[in-house]
C-alpha positions as CSV (number, residue, x, y, z in Angstrom):
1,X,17.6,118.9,-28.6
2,X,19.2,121.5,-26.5
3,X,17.9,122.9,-23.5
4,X,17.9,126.6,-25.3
5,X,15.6,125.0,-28.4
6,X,13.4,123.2,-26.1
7,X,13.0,126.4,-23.6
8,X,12.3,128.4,-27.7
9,X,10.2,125.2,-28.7
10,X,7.6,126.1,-25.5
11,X,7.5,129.4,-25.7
12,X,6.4,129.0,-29.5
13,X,3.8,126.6,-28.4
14,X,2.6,128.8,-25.9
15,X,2.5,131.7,-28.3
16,X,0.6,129.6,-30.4
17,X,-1.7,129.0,-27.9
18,X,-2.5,132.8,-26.8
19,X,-4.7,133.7,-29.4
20,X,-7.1,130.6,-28.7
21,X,-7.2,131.6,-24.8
22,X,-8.8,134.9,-25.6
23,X,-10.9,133.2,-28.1
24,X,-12.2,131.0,-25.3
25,X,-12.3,133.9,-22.5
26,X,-14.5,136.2,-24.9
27,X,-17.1,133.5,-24.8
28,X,-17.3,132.9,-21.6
29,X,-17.8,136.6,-21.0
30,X,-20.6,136.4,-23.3
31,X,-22.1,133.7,-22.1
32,X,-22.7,136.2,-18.8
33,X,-25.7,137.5,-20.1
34,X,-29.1,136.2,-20.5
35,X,-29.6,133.2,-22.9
36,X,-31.5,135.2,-25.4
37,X,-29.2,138.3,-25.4
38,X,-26.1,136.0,-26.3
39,X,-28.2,134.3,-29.1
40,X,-28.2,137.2,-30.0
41,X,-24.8,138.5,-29.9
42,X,-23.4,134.7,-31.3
43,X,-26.1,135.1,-34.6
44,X,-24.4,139.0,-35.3
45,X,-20.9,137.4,-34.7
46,X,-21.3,134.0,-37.1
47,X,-23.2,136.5,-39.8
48,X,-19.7,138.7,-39.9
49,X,-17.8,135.8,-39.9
50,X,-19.9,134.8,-42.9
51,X,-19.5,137.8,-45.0
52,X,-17.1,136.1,-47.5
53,X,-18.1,131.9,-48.2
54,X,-16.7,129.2,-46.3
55,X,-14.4,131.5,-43.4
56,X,-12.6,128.6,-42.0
57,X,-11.8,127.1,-45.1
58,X,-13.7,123.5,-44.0
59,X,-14.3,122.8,-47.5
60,X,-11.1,122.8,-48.6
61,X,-8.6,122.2,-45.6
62,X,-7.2,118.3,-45.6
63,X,-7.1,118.5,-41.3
64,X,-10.9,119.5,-41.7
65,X,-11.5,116.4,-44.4
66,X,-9.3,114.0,-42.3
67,X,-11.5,115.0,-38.7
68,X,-14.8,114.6,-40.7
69,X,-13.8,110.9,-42.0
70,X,-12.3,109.8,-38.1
71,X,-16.2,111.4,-37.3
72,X,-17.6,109.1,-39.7
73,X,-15.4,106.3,-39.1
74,X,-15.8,106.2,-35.3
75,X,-19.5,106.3,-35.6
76,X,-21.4,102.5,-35.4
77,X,-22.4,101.7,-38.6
78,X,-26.1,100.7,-38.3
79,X,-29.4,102.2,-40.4
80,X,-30.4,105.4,-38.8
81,X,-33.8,107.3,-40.2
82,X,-33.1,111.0,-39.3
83,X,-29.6,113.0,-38.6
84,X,-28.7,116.2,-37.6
85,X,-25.6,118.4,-37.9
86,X,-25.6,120.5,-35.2
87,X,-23.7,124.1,-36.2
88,X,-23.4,122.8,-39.3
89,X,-22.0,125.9,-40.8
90,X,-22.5,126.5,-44.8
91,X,-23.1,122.0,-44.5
92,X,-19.7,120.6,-45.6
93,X,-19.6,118.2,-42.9
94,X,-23.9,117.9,-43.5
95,X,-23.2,116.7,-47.3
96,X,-20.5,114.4,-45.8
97,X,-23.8,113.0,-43.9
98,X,-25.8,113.0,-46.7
99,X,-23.5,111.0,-49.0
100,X,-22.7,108.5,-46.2
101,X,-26.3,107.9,-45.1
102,X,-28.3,108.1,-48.5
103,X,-31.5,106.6,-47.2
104,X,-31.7,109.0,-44.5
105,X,-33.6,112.4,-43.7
106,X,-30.3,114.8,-43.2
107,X,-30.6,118.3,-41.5
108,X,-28.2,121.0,-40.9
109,X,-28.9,123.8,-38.2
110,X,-26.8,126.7,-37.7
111,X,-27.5,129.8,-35.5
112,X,-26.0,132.2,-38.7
113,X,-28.9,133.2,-41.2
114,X,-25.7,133.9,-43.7
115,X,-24.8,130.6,-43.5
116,X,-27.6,128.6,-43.8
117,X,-28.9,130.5,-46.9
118,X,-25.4,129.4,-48.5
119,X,-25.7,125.7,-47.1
120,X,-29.1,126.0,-48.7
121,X,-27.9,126.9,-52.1
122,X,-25.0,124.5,-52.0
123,X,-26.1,121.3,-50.8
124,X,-30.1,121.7,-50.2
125,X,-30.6,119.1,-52.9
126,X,-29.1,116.3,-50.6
127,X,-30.3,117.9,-47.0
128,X,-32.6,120.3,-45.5
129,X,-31.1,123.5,-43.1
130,X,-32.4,125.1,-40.1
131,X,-31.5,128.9,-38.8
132,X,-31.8,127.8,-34.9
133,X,-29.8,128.5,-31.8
134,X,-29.1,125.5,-29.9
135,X,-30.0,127.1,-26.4
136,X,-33.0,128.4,-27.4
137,X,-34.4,126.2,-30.2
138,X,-37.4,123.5,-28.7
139,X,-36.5,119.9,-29.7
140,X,-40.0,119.5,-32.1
141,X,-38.3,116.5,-33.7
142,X,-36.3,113.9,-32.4
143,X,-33.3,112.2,-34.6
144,X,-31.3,108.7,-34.3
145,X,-28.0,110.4,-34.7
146,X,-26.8,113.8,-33.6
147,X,-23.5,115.1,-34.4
148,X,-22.3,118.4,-32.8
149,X,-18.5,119.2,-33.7
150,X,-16.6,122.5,-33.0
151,X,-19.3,124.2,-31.9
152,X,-19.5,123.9,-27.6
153,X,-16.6,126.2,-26.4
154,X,-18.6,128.9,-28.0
155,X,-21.4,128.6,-25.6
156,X,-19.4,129.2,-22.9
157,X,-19.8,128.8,-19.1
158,X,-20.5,125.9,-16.9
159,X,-24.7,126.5,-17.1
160,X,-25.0,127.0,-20.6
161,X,-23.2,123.5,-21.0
162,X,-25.5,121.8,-19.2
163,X,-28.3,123.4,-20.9
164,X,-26.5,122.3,-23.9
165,X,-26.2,119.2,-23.2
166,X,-29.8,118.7,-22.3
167,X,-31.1,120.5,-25.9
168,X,-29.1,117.9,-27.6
169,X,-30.0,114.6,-25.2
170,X,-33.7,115.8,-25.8
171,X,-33.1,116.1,-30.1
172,X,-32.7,111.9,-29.9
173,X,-35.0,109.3,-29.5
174,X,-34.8,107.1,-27.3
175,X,-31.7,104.9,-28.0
176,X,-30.3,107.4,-30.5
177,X,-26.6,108.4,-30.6
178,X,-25.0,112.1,-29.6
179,X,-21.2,112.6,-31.4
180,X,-19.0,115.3,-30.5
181,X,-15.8,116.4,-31.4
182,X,-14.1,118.9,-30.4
183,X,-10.5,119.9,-29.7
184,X,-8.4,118.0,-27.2
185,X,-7.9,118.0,-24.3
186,X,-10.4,120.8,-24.1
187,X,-12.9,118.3,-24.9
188,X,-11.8,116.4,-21.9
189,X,-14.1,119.5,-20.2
190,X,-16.7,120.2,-22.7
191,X,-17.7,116.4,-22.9
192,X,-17.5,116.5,-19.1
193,X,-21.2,118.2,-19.0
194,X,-22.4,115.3,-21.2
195,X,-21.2,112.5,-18.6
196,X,-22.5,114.4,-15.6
197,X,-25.8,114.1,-17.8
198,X,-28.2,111.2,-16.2
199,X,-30.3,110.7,-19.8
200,X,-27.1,110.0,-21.5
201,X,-24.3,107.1,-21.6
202,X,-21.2,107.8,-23.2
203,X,-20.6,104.7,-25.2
204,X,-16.8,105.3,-26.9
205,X,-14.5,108.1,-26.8
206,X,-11.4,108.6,-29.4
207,X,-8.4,110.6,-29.3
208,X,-6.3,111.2,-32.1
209,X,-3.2,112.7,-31.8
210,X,-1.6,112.3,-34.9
211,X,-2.3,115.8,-35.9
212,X,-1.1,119.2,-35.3
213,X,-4.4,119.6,-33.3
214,X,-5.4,116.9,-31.4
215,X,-8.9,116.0,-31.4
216,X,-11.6,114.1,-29.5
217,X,-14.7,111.9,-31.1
218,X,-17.0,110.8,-28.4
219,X,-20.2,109.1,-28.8
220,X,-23.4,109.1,-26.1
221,X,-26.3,107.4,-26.4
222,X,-29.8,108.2,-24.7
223,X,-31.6,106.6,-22.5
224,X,-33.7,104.4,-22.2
225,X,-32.1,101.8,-24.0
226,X,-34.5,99.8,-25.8
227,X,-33.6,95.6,-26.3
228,X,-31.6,95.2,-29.5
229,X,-30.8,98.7,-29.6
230,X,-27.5,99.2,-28.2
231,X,-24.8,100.9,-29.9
232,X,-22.5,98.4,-32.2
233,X,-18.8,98.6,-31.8
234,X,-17.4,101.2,-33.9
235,X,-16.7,100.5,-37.5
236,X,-16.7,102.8,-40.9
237,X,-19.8,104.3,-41.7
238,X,-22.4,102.7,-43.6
239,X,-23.1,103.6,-47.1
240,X,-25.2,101.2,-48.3
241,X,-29.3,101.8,-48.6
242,X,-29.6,103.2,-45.0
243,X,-33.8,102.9,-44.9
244,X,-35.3,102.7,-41.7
């Protein structure tokens, strides 16, 4: 490679990468307001978005299949009673859960009405949905597993990520396992609030780069720890009968 292709080979990548720094910098600026007034403002934007079924194409785009079976694989394969899908959009990902874990109770939640009534109508025969925002919604159940994927750099600053990270430690019971994934090595940052959390452990982290976006899968579990309950090494996920 020539130093003129590599010079036009990072100025494409940066290109690229323009339109996903504004993305990022408009949620931040949102996240300046009060808690409830960006609910707010996040519920109006993910209705738009959900004008026309399935926006981001996550039912039908192999990267999206591919990062939902590394989610799976990388998460210990042991029974678990109650899951939730955290920004589970119309539930692709939440029938993924569903089939995988047949003896469990499965929940999506998503902060778009628009979106939940389609999840609803698509996959509410394997799993229940939730209209809820994150920051705002009180943890009235726990669960053993929590997975939140693609969802935390729209919440934006510093504060609400802590506050994020402390909704979603108090969803699990004691013991129970957090997964997120999210783009890397942004998730290097967004994960960051979840280590600096004292009621969580972060238990395995994987990268995988093999893809034209990068990801991270990392896997917290809360405290206390009970005996006998620690998490299992990481192994494909179960799909046996899954009964508590």
């Amino acid at each position: 490679m020539t130093i003129h292709d590599a010079d036009r080979k990072g100025h494409m990548t940066v290109m690229r990468e323009i339109p996903e720094m504004l993305h990022r910098t408009f949620f931040r600026t949102l996240s300046l307001m009060a808690p409830r007034r960006q609910g707010v403002l996040l519920r109006g934007y993910f209705d738009w978005w959900h004008r026309r079924p399935d926006p981001w194409n996550l039912g039908t785009d192999d990267y999206e299949r591919y990062k939902y079976l590394t989610t799976l694989k990388r998460t210990p394969a042991r029974p678990y009673s109650r899951i939730l899908d955290v920004g589970c959009s119309e539930g692709v990902f939440t029938r993924y859960l569903a089939d995988a874990y047949p003896g469990a109770e499965v929940v999506g939640m998503d902060i778009s009405a628009r979106a939940i009534e389609r999840a609803r109508a698509l996959h509410g025969a394997r799993a229940s949905f939730v209209q809820a925002d994150i920051l705002g919604h009180p943890p009235a159940h726990r669960f053993d597993l929590v997975f939140c994927a693609e969802t935390l750099y729209y919440i934006g600053r510093g504060d609400r990520l802590r506050r994020a990270s402390a909704r979603l430690g108090a969803l699990l019971r004691p013991g129970g396992l957090l997964v997120l994934t999210h783009p890397w090595p942004e998730a290097e940052r967004l994960h960051g609030y979840f280590d600096e959390d004292s009621t969580l452990s972060r238990v395995d982290e994987h990268v995988d780069g093999t893809t034209h976006r990068p990801f991270a899968v990392a896997l917290y579990q809360s405290a206390p720890h009970p005996a006998g309950n620690a998490a299992t090494h990481p192994g494909a996920a179960a799909t046996g009968d899954l009964h508590a």
